[in-house]
PyMOL Python script that loads the backbone (N, CA, C, O; Angstrom):
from pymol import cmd

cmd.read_pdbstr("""\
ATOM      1  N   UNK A   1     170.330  28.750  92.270  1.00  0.00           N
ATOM      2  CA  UNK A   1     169.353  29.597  91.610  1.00  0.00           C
ATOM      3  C   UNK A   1     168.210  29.965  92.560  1.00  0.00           C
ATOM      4  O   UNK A   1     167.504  30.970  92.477  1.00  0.00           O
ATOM      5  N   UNK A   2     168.129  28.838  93.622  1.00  0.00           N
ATOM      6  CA  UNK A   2     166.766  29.237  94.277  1.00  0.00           C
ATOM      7  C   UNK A   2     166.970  30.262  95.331  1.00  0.00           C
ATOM      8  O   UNK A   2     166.021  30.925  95.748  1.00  0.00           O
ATOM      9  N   UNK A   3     168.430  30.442  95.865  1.00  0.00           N
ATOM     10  CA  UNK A   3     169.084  31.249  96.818  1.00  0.00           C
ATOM     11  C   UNK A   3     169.125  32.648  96.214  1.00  0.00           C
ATOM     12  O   UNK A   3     168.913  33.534  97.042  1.00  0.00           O
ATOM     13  N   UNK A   4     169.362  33.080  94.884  1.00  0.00           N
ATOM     14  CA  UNK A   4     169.564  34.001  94.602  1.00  0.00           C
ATOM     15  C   UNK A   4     168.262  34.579  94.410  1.00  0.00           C
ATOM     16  O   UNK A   4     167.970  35.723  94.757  1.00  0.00           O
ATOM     17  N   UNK A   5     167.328  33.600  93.735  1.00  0.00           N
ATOM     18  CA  UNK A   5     165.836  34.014  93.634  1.00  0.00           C
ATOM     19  C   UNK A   5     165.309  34.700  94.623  1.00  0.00           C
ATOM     20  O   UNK A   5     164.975  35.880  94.517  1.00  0.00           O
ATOM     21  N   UNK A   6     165.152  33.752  96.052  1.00  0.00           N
ATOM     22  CA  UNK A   6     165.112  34.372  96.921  1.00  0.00           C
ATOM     23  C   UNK A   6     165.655  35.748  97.662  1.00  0.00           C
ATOM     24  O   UNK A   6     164.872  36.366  98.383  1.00  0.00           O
ATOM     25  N   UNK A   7     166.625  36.084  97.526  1.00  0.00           N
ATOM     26  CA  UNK A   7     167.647  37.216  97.913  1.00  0.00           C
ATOM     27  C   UNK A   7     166.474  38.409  96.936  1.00  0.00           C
ATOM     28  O   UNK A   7     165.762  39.245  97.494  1.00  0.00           O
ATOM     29  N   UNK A   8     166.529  38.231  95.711  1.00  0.00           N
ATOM     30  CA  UNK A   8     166.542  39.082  94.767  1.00  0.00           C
ATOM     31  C   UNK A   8     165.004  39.495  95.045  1.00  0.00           C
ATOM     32  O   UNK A   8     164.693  40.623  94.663  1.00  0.00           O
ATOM     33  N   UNK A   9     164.137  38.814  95.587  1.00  0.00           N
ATOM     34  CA  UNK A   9     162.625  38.953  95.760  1.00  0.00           C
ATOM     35  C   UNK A   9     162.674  39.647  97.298  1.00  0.00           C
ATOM     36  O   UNK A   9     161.982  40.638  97.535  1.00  0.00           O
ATOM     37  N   UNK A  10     163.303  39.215  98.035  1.00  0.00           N
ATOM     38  CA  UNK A  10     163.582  39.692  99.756  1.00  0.00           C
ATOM     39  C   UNK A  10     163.838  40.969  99.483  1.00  0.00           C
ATOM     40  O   UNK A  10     163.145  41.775 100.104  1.00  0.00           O
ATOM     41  N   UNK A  11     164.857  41.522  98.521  1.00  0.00           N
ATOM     42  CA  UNK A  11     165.490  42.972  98.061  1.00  0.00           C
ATOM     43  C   UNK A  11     164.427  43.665  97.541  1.00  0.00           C
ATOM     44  O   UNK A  11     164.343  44.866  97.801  1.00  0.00           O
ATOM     45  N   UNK A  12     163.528  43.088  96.795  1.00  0.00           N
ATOM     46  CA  UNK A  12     162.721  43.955  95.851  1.00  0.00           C
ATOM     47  C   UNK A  12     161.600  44.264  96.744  1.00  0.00           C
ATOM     48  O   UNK A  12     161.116  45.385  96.585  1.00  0.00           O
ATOM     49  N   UNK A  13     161.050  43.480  97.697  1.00  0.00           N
ATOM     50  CA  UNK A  13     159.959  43.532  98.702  1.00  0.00           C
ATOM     51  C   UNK A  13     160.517  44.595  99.560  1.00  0.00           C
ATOM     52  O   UNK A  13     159.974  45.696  99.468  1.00  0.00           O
ATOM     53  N   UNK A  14     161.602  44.446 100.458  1.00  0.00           N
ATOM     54  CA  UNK A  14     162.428  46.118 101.130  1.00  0.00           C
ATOM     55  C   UNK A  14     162.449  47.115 100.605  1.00  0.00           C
ATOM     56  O   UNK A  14     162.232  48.104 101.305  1.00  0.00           O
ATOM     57  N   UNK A  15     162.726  47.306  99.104  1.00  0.00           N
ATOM     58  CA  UNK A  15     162.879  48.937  98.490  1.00  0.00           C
ATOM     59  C   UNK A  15     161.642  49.269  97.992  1.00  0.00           C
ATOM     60  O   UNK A  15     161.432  50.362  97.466  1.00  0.00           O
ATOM     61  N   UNK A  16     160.500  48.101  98.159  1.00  0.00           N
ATOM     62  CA  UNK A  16     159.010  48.874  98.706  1.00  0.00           C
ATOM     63  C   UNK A  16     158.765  49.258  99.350  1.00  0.00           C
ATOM     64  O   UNK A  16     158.062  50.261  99.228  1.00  0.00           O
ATOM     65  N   UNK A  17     159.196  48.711 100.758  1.00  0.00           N
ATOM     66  CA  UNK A  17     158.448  48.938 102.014  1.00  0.00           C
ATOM     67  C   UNK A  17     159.649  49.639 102.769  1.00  0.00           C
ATOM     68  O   UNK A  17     159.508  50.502 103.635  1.00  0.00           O
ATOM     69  N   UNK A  18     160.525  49.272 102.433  1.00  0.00           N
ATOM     70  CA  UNK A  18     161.505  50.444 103.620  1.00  0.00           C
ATOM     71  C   UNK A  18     162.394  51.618 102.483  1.00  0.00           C
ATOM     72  O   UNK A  18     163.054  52.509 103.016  1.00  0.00           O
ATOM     73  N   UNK A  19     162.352  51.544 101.188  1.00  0.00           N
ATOM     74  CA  UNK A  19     162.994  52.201 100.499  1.00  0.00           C
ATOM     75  C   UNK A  19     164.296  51.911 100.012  1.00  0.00           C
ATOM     76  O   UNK A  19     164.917  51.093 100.691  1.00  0.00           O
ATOM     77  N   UNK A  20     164.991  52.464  98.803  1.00  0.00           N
ATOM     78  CA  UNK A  20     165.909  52.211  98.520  1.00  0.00           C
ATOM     79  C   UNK A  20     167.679  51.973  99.065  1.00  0.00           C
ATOM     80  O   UNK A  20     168.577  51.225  98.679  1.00  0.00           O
ATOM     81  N   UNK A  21     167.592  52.911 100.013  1.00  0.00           N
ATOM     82  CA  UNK A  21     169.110  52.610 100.376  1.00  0.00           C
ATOM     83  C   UNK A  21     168.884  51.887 101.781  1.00  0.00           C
ATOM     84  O   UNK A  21     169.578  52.277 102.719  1.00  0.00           O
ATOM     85  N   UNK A  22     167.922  50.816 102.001  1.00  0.00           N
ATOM     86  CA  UNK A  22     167.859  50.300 103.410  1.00  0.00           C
ATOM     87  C   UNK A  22     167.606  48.777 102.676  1.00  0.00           C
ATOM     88  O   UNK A  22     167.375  47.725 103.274  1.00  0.00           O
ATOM     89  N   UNK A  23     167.710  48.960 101.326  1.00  0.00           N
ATOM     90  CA  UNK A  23     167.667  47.697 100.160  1.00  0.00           C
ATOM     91  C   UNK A  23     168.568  47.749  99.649  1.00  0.00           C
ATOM     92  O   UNK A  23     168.780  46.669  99.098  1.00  0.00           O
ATOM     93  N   UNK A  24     169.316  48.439  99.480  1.00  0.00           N
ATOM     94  CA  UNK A  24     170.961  48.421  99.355  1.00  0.00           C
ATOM     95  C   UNK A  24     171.694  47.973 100.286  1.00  0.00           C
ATOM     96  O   UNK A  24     172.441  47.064  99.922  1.00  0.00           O
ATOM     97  N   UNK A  25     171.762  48.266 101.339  1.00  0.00           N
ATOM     98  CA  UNK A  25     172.566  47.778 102.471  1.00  0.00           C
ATOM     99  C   UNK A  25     172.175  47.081 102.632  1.00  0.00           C
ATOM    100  O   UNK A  25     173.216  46.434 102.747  1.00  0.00           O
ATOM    101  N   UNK A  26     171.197  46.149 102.858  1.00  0.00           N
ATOM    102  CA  UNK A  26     170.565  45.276 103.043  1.00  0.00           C
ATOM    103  C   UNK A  26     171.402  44.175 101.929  1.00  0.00           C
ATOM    104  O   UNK A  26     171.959  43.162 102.352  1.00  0.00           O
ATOM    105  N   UNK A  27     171.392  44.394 101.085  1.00  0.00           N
ATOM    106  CA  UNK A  27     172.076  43.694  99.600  1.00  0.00           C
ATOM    107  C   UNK A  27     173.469  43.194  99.581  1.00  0.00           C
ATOM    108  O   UNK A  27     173.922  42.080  99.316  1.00  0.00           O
ATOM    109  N   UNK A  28     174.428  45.085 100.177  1.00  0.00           N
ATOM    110  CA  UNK A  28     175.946  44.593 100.256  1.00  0.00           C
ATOM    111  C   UNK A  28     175.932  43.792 101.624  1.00  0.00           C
ATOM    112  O   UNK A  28     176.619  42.770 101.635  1.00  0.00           O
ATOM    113  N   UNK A  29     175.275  44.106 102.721  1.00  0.00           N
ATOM    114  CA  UNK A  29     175.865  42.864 103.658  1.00  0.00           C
ATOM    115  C   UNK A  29     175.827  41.902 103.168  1.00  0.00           C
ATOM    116  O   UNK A  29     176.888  41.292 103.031  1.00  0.00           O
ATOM    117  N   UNK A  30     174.597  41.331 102.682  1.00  0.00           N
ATOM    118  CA  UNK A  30     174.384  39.698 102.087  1.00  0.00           C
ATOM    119  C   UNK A  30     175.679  39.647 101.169  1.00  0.00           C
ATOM    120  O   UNK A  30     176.549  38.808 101.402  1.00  0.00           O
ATOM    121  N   UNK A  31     175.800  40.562 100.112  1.00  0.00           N
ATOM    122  CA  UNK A  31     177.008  39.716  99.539  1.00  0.00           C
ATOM    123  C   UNK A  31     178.473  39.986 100.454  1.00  0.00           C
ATOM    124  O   UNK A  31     179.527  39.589  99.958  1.00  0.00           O
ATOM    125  N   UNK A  32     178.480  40.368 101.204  1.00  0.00           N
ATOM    126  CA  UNK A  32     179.736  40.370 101.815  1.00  0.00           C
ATOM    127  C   UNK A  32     179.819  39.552 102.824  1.00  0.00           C
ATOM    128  O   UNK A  32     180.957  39.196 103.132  1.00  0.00           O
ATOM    129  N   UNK A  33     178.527  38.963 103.710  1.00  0.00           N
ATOM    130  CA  UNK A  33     178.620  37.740 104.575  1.00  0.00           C
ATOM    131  C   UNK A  33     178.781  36.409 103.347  1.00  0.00           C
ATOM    132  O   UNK A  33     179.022  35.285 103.788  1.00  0.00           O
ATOM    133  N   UNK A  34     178.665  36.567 102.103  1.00  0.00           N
ATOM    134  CA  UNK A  34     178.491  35.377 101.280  1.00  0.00           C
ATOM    135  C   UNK A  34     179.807  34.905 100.661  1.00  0.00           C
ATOM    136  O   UNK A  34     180.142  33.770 100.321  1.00  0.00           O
ATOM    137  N   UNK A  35     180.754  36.575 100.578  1.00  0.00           N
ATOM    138  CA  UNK A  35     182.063  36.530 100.212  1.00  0.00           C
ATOM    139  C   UNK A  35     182.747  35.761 101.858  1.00  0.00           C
ATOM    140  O   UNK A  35     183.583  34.859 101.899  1.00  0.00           O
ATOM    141  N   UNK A  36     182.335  36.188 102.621  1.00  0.00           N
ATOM    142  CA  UNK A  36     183.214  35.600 103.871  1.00  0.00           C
ATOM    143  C   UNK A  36     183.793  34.232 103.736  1.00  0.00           C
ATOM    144  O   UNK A  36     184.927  33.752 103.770  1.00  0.00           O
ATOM    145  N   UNK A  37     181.745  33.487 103.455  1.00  0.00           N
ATOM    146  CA  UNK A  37     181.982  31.986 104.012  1.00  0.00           C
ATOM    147  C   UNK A  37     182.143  31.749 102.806  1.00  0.00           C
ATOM    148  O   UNK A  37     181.807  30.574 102.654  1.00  0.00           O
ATOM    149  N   UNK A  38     182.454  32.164 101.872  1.00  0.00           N
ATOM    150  CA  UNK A  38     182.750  31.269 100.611  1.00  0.00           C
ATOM    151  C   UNK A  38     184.430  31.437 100.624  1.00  0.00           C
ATOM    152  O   UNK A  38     185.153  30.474 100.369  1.00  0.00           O
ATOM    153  N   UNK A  39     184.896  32.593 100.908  1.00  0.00           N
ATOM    154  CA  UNK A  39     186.475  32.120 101.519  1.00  0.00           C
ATOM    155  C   UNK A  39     186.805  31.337 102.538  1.00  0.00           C
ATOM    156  O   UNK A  39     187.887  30.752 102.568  1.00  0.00           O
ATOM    157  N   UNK A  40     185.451  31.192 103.968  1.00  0.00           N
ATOM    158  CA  UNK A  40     185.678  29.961 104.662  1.00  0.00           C
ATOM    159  C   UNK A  40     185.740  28.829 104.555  1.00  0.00           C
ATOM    160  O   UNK A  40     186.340  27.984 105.220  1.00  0.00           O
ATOM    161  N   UNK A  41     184.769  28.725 103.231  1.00  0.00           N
ATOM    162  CA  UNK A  41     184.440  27.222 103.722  1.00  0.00           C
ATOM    163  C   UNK A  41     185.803  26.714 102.647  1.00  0.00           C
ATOM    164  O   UNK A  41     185.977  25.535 102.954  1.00  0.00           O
ATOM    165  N   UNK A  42     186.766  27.064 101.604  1.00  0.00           N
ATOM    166  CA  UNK A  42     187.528  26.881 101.108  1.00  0.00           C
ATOM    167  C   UNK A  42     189.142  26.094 101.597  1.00  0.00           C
ATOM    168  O   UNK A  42     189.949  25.356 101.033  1.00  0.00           O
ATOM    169  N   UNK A  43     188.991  26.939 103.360  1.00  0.00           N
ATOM    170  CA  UNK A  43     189.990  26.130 103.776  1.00  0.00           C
ATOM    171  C   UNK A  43     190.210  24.409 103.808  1.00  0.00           C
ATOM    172  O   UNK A  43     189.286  23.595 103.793  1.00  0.00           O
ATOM    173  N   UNK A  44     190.764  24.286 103.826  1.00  0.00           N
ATOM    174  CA  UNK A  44     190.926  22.277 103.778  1.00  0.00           C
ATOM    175  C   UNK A  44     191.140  21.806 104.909  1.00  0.00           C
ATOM    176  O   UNK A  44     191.094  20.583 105.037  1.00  0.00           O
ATOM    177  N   UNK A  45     191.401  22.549 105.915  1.00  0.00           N
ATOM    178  CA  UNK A  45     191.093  21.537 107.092  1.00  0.00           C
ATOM    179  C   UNK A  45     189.438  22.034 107.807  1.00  0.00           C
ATOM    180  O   UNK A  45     189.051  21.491 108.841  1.00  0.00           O
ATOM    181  N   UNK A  46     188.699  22.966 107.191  1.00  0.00           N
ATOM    182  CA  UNK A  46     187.486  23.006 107.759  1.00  0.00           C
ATOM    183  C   UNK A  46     186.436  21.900 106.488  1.00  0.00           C
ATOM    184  O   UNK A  46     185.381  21.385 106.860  1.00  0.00           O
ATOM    185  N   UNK A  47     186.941  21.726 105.148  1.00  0.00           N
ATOM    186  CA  UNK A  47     186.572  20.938 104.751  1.00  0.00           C
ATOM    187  C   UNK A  47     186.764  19.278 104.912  1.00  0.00           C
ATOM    188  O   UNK A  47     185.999  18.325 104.762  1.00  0.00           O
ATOM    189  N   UNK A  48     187.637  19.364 105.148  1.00  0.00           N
ATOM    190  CA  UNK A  48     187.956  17.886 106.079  1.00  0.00           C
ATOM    191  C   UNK A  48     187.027  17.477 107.258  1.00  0.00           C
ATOM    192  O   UNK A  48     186.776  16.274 107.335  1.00  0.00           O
ATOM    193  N   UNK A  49     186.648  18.053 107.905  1.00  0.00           N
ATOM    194  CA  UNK A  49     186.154  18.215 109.066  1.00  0.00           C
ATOM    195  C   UNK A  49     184.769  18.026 108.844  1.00  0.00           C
ATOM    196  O   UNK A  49     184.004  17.385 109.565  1.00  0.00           O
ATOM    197  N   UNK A  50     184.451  18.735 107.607  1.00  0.00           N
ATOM    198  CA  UNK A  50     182.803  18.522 107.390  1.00  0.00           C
ATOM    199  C   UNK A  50     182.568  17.563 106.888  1.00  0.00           C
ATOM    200  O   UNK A  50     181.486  17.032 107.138  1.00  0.00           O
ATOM    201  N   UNK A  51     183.598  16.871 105.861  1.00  0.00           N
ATOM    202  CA  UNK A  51     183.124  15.810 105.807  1.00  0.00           C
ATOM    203  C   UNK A  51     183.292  14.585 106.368  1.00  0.00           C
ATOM    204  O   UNK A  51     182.457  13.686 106.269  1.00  0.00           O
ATOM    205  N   UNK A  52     184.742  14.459 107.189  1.00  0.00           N
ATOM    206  CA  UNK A  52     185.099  13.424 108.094  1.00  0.00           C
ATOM    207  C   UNK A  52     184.345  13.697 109.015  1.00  0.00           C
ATOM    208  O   UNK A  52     184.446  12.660 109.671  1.00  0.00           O
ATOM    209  N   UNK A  53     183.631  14.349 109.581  1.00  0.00           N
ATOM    210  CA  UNK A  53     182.647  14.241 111.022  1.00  0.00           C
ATOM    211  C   UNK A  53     181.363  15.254 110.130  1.00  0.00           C
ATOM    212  O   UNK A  53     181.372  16.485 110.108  1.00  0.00           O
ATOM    213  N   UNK A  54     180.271  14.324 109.412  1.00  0.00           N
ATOM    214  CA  UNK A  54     179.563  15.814 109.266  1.00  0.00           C
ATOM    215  C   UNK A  54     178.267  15.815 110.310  1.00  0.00           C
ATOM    216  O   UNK A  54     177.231  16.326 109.884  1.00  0.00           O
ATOM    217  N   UNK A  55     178.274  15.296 111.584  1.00  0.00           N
ATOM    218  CA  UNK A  55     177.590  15.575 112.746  1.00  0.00           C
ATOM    219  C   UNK A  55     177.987  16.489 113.232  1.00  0.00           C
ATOM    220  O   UNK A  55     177.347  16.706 114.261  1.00  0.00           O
ATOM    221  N   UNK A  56     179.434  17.866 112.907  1.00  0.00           N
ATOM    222  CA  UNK A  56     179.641  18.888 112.964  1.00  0.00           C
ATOM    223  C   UNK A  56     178.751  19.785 112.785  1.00  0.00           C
ATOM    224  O   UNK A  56     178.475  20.645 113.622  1.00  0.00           O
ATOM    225  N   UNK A  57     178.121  19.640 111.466  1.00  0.00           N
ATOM    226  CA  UNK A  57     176.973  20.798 110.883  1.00  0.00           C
ATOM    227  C   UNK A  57     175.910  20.734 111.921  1.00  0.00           C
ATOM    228  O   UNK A  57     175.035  21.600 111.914  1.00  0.00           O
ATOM    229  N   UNK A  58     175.904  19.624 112.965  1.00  0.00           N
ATOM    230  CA  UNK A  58     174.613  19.858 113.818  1.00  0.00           C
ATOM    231  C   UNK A  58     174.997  21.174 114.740  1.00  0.00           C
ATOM    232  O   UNK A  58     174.091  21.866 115.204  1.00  0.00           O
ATOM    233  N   UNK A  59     176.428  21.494 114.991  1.00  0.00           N
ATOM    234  CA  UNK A  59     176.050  22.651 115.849  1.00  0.00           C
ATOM    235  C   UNK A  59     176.175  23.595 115.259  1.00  0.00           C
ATOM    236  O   UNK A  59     175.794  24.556 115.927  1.00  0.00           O
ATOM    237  N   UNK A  60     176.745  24.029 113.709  1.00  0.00           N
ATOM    238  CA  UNK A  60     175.947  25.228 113.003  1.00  0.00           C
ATOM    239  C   UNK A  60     174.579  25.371 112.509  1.00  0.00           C
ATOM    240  O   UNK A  60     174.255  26.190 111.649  1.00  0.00           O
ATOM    241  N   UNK A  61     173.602  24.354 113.215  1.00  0.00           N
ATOM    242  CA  UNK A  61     172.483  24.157 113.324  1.00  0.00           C
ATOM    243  C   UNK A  61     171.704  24.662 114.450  1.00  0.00           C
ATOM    244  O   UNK A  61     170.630  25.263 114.444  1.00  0.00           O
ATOM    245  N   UNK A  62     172.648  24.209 115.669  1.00  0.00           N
ATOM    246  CA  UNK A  62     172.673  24.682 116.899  1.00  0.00           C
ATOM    247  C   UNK A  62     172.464  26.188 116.960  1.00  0.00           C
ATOM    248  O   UNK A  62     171.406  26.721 117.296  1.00  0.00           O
ATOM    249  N   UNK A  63     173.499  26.774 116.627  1.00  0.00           N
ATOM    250  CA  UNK A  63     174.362  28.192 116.889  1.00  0.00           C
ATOM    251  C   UNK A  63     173.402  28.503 115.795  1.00  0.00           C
ATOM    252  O   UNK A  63     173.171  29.692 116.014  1.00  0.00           O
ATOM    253  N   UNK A  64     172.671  28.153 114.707  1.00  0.00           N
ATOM    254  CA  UNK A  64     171.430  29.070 114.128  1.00  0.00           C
ATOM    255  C   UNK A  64     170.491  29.434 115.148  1.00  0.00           C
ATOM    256  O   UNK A  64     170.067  30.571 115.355  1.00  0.00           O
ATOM    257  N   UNK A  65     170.192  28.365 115.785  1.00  0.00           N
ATOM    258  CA  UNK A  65     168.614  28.163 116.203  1.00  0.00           C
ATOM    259  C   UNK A  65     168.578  29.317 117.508  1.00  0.00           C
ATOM    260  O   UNK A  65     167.731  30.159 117.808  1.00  0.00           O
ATOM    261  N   UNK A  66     170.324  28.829 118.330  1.00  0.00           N
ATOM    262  CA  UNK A  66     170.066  29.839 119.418  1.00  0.00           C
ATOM    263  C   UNK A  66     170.700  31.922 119.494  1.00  0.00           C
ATOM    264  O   UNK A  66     170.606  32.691 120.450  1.00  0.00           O
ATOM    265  N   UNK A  67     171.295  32.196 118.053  1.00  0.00           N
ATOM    266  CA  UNK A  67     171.463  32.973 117.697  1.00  0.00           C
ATOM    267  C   UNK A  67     169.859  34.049 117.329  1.00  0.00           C
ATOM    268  O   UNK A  67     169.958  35.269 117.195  1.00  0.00           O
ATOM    269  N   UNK A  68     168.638  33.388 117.229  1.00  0.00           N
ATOM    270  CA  UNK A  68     167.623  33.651 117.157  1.00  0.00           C
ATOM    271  C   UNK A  68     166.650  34.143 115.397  1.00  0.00           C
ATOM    272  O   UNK A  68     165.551  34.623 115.118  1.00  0.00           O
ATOM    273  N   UNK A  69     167.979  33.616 114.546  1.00  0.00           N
ATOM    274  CA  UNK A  69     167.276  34.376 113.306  1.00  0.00           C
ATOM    275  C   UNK A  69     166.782  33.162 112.690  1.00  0.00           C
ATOM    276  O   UNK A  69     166.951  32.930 111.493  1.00  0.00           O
ATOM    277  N   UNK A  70     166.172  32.380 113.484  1.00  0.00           N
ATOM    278  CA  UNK A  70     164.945  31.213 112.849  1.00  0.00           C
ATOM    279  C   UNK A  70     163.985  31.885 113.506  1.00  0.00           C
ATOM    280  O   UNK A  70     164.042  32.503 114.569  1.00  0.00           O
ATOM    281  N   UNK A  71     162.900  31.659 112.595  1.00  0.00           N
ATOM    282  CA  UNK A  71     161.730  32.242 112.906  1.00  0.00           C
ATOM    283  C   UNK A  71     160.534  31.254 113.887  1.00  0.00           C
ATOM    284  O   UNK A  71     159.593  31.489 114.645  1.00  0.00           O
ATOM    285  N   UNK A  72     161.214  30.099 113.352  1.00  0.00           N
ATOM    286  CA  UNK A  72     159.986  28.969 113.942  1.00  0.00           C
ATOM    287  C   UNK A  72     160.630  28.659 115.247  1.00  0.00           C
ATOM    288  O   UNK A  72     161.114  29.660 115.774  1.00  0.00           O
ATOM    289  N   UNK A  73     160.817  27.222 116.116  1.00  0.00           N
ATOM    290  CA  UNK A  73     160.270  27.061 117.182  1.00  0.00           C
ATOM    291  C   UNK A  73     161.972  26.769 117.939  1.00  0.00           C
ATOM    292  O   UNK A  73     162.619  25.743 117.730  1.00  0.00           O
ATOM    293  N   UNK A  74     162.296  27.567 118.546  1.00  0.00           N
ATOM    294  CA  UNK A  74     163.814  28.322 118.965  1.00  0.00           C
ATOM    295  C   UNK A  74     164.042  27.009 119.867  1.00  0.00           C
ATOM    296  O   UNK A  74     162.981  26.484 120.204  1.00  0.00           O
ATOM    297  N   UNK A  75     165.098  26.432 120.284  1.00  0.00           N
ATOM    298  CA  UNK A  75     165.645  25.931 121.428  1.00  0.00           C
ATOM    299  C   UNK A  75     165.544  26.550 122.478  1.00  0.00           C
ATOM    300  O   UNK A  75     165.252  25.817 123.424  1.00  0.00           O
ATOM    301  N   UNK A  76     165.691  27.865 122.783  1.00  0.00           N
ATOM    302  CA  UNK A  76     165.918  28.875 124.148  1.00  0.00           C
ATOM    303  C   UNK A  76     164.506  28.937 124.560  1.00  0.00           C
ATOM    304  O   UNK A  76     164.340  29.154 125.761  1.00  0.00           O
ATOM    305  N   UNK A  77     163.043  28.742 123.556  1.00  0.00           N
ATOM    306  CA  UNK A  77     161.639  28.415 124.080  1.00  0.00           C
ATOM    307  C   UNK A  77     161.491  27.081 124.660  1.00  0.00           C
ATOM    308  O   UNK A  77     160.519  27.218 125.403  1.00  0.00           O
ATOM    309  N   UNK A  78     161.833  26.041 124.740  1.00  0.00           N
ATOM    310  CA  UNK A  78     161.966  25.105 125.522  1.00  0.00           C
ATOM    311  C   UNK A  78     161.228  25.327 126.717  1.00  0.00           C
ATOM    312  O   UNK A  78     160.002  25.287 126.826  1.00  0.00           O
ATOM    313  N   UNK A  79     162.060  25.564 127.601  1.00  0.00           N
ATOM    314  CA  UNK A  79     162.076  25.858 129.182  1.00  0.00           C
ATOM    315  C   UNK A  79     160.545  26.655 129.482  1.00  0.00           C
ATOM    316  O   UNK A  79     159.881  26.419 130.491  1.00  0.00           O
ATOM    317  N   UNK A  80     160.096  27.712 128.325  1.00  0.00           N
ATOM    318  CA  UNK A  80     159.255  28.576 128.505  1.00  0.00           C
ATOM    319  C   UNK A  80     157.422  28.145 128.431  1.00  0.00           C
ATOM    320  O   UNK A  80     156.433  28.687 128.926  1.00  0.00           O
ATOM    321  N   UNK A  81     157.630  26.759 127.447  1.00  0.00           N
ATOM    322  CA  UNK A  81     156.559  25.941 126.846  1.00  0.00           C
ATOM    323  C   UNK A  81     156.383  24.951 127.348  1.00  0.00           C
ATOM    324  O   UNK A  81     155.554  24.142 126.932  1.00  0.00           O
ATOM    325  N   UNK A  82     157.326  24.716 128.659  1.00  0.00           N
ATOM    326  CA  UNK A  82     157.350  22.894 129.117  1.00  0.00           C
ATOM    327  C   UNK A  82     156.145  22.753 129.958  1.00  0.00           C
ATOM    328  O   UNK A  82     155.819  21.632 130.350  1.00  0.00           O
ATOM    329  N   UNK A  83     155.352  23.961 130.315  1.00  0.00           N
ATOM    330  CA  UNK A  83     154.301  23.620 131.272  1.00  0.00           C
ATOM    331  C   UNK A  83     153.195  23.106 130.348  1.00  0.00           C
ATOM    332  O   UNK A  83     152.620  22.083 130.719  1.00  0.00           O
ATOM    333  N   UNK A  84     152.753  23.768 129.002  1.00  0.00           N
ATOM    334  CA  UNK A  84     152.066  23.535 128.169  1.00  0.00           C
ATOM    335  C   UNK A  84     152.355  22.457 127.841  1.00  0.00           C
ATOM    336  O   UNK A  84     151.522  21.552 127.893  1.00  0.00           O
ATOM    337  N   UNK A  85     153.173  22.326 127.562  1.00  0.00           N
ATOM    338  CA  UNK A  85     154.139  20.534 126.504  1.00  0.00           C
ATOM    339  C   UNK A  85     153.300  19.008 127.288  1.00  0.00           C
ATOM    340  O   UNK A  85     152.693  18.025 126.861  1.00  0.00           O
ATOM    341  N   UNK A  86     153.744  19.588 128.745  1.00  0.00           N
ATOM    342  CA  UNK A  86     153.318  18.422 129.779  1.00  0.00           C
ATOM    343  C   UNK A  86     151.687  18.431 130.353  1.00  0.00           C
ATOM    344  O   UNK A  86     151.237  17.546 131.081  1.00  0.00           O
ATOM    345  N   UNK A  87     150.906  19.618 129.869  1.00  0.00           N
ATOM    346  CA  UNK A  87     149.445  19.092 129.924  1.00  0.00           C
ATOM    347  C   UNK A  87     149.095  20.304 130.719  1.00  0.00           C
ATOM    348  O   UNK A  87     148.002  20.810 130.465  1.00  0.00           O
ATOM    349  N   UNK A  88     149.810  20.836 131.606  1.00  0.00           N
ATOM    350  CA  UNK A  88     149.417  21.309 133.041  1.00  0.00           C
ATOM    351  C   UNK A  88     149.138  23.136 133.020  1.00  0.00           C
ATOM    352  O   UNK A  88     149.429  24.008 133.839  1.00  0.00           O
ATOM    353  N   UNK A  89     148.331  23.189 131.459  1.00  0.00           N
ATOM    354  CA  UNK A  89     148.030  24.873 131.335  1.00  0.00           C
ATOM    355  C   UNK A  89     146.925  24.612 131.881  1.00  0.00           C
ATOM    356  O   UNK A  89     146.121  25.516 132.109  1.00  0.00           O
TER     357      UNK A  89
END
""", "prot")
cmd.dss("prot")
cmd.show_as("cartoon", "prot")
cmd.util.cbc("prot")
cmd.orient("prot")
């Protein structure tokens, strides 16, 4: 419920600000990336997997962070912040 809430408020905030058919498309991708993994995650040997090893989900954790659509504090900034990190701004 809180996923859809969300979706449905994300949609309604776009066909303010960018208009209606850029809140539509916006809409069918989501449900068609949602139809994907909900036929993915159905297979039984990828469900096996998640739950016999679920230190798996750390690298679709991974592959979020460095794909870039987290907003907060990226893995690939690392390297860029280490002078700050270690004192020496």
């Amino acid at each position: 419920m809180v996923i859809i809430t969300m979706t449905i408020e994300r949609i309604s905030v776009l066909w303010d600000e960018r208009g209606a058919s850029e809140a539509i498309k916006q809409g069918v991708s989501s449900l068609v990336i949602a139809v994907f993994l909900c036929i993915l995650i159905s297979f039984p040997t990828l469900v096996y997997l998640c739950f016999a090893f679920p230190e798996l989900l750390l690298l679709v954790l991974a592959a979020t962070l460095l794909l870039g659509r987290y907003t907060g504090y990226r893995l690939v900034e690392l390297p860029r912040f280490r002078e700050m990190a270690e004192g020496k701004h």
